[in-house]
Structures are given as C-alpha cells and as structure tokens.
C-alpha positions in Angstrom: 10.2 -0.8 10.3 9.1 1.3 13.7 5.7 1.9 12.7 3.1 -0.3 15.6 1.7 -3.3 13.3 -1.8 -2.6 15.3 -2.2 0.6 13.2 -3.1 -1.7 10.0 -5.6 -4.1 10.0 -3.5 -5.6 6.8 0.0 -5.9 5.4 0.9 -6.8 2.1 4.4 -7.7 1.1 4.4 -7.5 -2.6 8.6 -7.4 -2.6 10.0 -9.1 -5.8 6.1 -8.2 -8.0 7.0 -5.9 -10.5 4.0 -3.6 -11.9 1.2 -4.0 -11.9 0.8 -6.5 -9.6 1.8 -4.6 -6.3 -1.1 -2.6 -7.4 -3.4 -5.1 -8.2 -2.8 -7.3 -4.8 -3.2 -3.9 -3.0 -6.4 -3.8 -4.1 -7.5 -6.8 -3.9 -6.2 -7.1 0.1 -8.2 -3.4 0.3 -11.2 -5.2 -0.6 -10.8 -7.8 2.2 -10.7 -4.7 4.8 -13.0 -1.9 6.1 -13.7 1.3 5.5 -11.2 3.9 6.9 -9.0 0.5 8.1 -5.3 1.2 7.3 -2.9 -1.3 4.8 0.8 -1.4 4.6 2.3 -2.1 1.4 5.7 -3.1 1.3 7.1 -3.1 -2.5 10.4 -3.5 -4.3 9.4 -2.1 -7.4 10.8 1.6 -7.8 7.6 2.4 -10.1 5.6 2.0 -7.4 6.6 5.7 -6.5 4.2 6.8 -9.5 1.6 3.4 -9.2 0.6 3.4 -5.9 -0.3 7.2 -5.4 -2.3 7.6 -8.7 -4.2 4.0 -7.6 -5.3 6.0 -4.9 -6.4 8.6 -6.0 -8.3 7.0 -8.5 -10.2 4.0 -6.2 -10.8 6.5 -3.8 -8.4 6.1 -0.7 -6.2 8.1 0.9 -2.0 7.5 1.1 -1.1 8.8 4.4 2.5 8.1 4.0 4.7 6.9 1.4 8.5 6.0 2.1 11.6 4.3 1.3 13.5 2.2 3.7 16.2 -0.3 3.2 15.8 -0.1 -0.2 11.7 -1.0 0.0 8.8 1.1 -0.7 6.4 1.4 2.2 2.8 2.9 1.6 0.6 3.7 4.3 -3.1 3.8 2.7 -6.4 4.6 4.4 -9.7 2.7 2.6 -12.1 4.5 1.4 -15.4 4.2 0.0 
C-alpha cells in the first residue's frame, strides 16, 4: 500500500470476515469518526466489490476509491452525515 496513512483518520482490516461483517465493522469504525474524516477498509472477501459500494450509498458516504491489491480489497470512504 502507497497511499499516506495520514489521509484516514481510521483503518480497518476486516481480511479473513466474510459478509456481512466487513460491512458491519465498517460501519461501526465510521461511527467512531467524523464527519467528512476518511476510513480505509481492507477486505478479503471478493463480495465486498458489490457490499461495500451499495453500503455507501445507502448510509450516506461517499467511496472515493475502491481497489484490489495483492489479492485484497481496499475501500477508500469519505463519512458522511
């Protein structure tokens, strides 16, 4: 991972959670956060691809990036309201 670990005020490494529960920790850690702070979410689970965006959208914060690298899922999500 390149990104600068000062961008997010929180990480989450839900590697080896299968669904829901990378979704459910996410939010959870986003409630611990600020508005318009950023969290990384590192996953394993490939349905994550189709979890984490539509959690978004839903709760109201914004997925600035989503990616794979070495084989884990890395979300990039803004807080919202």
């Amino acid at each position: 991972m390149e990104q600068s670990e000062e961008r997010f005020a929180a990480t989450l490494d839900a590697t080896g959670l299968a669904c829901p529960m990378p979704v459910l920790r996410a939010r959870r850690k986003l409630d611990e956060i600020s508005e318009g702070d950023m969290l990384l979410v590192i996953a394993s689970d490939p349905t994550s691809v189709h979890d984490m965006p539509a959690f978004c959208s839903m709760a109201g914060h914004t997925l600035i990036m989503a990616r794979v690298e070495d084989g884990k899922y890395l979300y990039e999500i803004r807080k919202g309201r």
